[in-house]
C-alpha positions as CSV (number, residue, x, y, z in Angstrom):
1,X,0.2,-27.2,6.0
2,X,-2.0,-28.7,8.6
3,X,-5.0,-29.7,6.6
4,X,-7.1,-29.8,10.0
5,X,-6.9,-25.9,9.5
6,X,-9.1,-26.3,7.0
7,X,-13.0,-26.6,7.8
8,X,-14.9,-29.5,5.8
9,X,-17.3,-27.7,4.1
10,X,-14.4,-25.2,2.7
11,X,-14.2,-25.4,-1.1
12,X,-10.3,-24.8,-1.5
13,X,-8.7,-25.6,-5.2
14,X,-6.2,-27.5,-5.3
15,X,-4.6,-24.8,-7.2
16,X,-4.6,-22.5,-4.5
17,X,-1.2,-21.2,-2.4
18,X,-1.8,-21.8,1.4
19,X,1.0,-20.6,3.7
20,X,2.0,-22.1,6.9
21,X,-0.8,-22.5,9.9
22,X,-3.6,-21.0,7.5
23,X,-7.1,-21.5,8.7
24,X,-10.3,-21.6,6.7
25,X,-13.6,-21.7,7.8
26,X,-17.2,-23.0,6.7
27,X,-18.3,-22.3,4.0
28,X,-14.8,-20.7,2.5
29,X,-14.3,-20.1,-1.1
30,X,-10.6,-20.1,-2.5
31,X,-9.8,-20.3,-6.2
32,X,-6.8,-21.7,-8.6
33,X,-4.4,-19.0,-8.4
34,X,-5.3,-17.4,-5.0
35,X,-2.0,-16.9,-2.9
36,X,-2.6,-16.7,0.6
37,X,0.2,-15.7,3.4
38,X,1.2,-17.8,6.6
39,X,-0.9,-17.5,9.4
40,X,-4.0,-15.8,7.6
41,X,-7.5,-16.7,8.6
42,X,-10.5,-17.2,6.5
43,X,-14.1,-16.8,7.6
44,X,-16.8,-18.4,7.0
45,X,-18.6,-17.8,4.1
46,X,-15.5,-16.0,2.2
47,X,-14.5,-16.0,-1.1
48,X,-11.0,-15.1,-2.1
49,X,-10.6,-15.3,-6.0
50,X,-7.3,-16.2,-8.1
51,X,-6.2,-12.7,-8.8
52,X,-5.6,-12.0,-5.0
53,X,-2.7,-12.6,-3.0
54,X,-2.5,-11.7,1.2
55,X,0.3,-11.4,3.2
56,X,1.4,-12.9,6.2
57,X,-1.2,-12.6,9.3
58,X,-4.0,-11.3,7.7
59,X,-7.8,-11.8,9.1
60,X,-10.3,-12.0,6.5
61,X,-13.9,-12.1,8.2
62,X,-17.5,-13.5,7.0
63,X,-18.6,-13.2,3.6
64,X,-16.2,-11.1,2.9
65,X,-15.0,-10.6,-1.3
66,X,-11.5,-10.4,-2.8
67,X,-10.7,-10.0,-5.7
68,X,-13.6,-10.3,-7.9
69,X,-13.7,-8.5,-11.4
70,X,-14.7,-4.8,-10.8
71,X,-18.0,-3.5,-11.2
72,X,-16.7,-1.2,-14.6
73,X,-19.3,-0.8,-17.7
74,X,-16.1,-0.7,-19.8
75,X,-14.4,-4.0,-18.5
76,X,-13.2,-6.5,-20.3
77,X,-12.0,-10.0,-19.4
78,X,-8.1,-9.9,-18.5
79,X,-5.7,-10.5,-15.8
80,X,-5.6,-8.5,-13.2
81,X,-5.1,-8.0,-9.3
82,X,-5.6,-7.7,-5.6
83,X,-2.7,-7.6,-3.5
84,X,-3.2,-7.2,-0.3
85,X,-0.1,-6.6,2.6
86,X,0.6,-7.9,5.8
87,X,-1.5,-8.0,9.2
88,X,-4.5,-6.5,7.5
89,X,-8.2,-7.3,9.1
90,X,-10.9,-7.6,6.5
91,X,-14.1,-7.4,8.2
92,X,-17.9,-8.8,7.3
93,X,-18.8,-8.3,4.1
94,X,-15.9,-5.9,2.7
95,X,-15.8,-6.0,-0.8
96,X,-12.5,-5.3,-2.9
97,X,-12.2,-5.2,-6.6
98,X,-9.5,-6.2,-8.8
99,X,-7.6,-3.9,-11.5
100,X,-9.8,-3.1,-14.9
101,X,-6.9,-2.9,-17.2
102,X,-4.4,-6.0,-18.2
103,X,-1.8,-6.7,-15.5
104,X,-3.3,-3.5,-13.0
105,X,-3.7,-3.9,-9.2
106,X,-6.0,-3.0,-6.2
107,X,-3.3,-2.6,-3.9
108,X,-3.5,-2.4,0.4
109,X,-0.5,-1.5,2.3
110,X,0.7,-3.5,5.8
111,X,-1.7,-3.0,8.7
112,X,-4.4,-1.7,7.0
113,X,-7.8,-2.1,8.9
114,X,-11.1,-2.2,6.2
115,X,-14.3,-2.4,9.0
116,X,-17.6,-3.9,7.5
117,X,-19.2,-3.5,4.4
118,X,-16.7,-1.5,3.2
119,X,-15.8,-1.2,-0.6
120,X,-12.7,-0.7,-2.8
121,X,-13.3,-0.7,-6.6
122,X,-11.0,-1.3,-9.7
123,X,-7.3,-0.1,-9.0
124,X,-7.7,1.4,-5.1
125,X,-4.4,1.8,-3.3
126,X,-4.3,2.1,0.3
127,X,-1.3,3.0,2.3
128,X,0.2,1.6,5.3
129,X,-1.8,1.4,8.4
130,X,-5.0,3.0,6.3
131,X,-8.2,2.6,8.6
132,X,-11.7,2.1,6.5
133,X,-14.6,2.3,9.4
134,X,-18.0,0.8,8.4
135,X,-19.7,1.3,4.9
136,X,-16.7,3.4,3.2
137,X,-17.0,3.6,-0.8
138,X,-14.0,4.3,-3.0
139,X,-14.3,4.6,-6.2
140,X,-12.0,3.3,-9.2
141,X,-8.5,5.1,-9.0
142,X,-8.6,6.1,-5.7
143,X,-5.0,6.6,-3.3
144,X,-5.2,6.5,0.1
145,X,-2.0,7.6,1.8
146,X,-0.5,5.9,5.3
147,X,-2.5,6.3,8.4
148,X,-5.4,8.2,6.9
149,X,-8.6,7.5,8.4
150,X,-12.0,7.5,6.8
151,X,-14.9,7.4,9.1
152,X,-18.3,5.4,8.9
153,X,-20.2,5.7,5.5
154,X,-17.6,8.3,3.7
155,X,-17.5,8.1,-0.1
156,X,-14.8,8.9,-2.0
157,X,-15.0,10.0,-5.4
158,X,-12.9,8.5,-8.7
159,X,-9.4,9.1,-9.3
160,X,-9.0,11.7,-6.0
161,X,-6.7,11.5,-3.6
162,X,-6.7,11.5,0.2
163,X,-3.4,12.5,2.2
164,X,-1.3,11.0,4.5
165,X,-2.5,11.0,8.4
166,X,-6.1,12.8,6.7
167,X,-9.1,11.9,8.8
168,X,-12.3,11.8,6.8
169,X,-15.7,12.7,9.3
170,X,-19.2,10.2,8.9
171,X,-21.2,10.5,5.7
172,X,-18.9,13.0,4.4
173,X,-18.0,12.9,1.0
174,X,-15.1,14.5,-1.2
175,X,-15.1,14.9,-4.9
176,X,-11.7,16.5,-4.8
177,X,-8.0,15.6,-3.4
178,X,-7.8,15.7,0.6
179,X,-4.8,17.6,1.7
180,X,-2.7,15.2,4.2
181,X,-3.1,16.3,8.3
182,X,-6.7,18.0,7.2
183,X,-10.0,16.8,8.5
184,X,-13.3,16.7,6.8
185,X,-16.4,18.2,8.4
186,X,-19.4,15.2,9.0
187,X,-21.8,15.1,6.7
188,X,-20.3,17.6,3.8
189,X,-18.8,17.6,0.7
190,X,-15.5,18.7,-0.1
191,X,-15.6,21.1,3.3
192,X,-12.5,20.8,5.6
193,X,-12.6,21.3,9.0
194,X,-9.4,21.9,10.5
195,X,-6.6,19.4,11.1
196,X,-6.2,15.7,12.5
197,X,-4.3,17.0,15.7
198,X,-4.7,13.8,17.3
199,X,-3.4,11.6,14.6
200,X,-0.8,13.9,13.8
201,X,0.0,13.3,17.7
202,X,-0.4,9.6,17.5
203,X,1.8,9.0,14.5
204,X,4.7,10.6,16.5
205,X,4.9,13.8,14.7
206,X,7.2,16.4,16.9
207,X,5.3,19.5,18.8
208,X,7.6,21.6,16.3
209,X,6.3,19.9,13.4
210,X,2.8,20.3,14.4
211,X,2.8,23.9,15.1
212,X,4.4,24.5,11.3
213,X,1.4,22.3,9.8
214,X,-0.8,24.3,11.5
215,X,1.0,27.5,10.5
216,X,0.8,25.8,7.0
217,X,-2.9,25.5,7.1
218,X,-3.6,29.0,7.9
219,X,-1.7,30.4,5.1
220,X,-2.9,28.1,2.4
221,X,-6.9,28.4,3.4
222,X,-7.2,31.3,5.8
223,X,-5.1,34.4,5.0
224,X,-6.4,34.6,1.7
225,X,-2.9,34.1,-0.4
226,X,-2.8,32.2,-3.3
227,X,-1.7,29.1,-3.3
228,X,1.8,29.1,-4.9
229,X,2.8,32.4,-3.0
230,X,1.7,30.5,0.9
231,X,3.8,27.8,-0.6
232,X,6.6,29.5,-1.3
233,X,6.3,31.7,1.5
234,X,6.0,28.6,4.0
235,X,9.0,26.6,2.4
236,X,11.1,29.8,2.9
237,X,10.0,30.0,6.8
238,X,9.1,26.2,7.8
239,X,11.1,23.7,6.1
240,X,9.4,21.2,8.6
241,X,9.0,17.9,6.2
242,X,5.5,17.7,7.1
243,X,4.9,21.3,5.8
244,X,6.8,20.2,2.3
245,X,4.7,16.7,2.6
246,X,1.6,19.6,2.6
247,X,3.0,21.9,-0.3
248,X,3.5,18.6,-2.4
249,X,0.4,17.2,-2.3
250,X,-1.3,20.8,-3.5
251,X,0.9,21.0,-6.2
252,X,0.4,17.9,-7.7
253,X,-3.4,17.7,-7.6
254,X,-5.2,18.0,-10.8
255,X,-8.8,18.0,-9.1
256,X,-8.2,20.6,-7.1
257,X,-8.4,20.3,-3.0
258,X,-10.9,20.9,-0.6
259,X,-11.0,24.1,1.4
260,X,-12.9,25.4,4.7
């Protein structure tokens, strides 16, 4: 490794990983243990602590804080994790937590995009391609399926779950599981609002596919059925994989979901 990546005032441990071409800037913590990726770059003022490891072509901005022990009244000292995939961007000031229990994991899929000041607690996982705008909170045993996208200042509650391609709206907040493809009105809790059209358009899904998740969503929250007799209905009628992706995810919540 070029050590001219590295800027002066960096504090790097000599027990530190560094891939190939990693940069570090001013200021830069890195502790004994930390494992960082080729091609990742360090901002000034960052501290990445021995439980974390970061894939390949990661951008980790200022002041930003990986993999310190999580903020849990019950915690006790043991090893535990961040890992964090490839081509992520961390921005100012994000904050992510490593597991509470011996040998757990925060985990954040390949391409995720975390925008300042936002948080992940104790034992988060985030999907592929996952995008966090500013000042999102998750708390401890949240899953955040691929291309979901929370916008600025959402809050998440523990252990629920938000579905794939699910768009959360500003200052909203859920306290229940997220169905995947639904959106969340602004400034609610637990309230959908209809579904992510455009990121269900975006991700590639077919006009076919589309039209069944939206027949999906009127017979699970708008025709008044229950639940298991939509799902059975719409599994009979549209077999689309989206629409069983859908009819999954309900069935396996233990929160329950949120609902118009």
């Amino acid at each position: 490794m070029n050590s001219g990546l590295i800027h002066k005032t960096a504090v790097v441990d000599a027990g530190a990983q560094l891939g190939a071409g990693v940069e570090i800037g001013p200021y830069a913590c890195i502790e004994a243990g930390a494992v960082i990726g080729d091609g990742c770059r360090i901002g000034p003022h960052a501290c990445v602590y021995g439980s974390t490891t970061l894939g390949p072509g990661c951008r980790v901005h200022a002041s930003a804080v990986l993999g310190d022990v999580p903020q849990d009244t019950a915690y006790e000292t043991c090893t535990s994790f961040v890992r964090i995939g490839r081509d992520c961007v961390i921005r100012e000031g994000v904050t992510i937590h490593r597991g509470t229990k011996p040998d757990t994991a925060t985990t954040v899929g390949d391409g995720c995009l975390l925008m300042a000041f936002s948080h992940l607690a104790h034992n988060v996982r985030l999907g592929r391609g996952v995008i966090l705008a500013n000042g999102v909170l998750l708390a401890g045993y949240v899953s955040v399926d691929d291309g979901a996208f929370l916008s600025g200042n959402a809050m998440v509650h523990q252990f629920c779950r938000v579905g794939t391609l699910a768009m959360m709206g500003g200052g909203s907040g859920v306290s229940v599981d997220l169905p995947p493809f639904c959106t969340t009105a602004p400034v609610t809790m637990n309230r959908l609002l209809g579904l992510n059209v455009v990121g269900m358009r975006r991700a590639g899904l077919a006009q076919e596919e589309r039209t069944a998740v939206r027949r999906a969503y009127r017979a699970l929250f708008q025709e008044g059925r229950r639940p298991a007799d939509a799902m059975a209905r719409l599994r009979a009628d549209h077999p689309a994989p989206a629409v069983e992706t859908l009819c999954r995810f309900v069935e396996q919540s233990s929160r329950g979901i949120c609902r118009p």
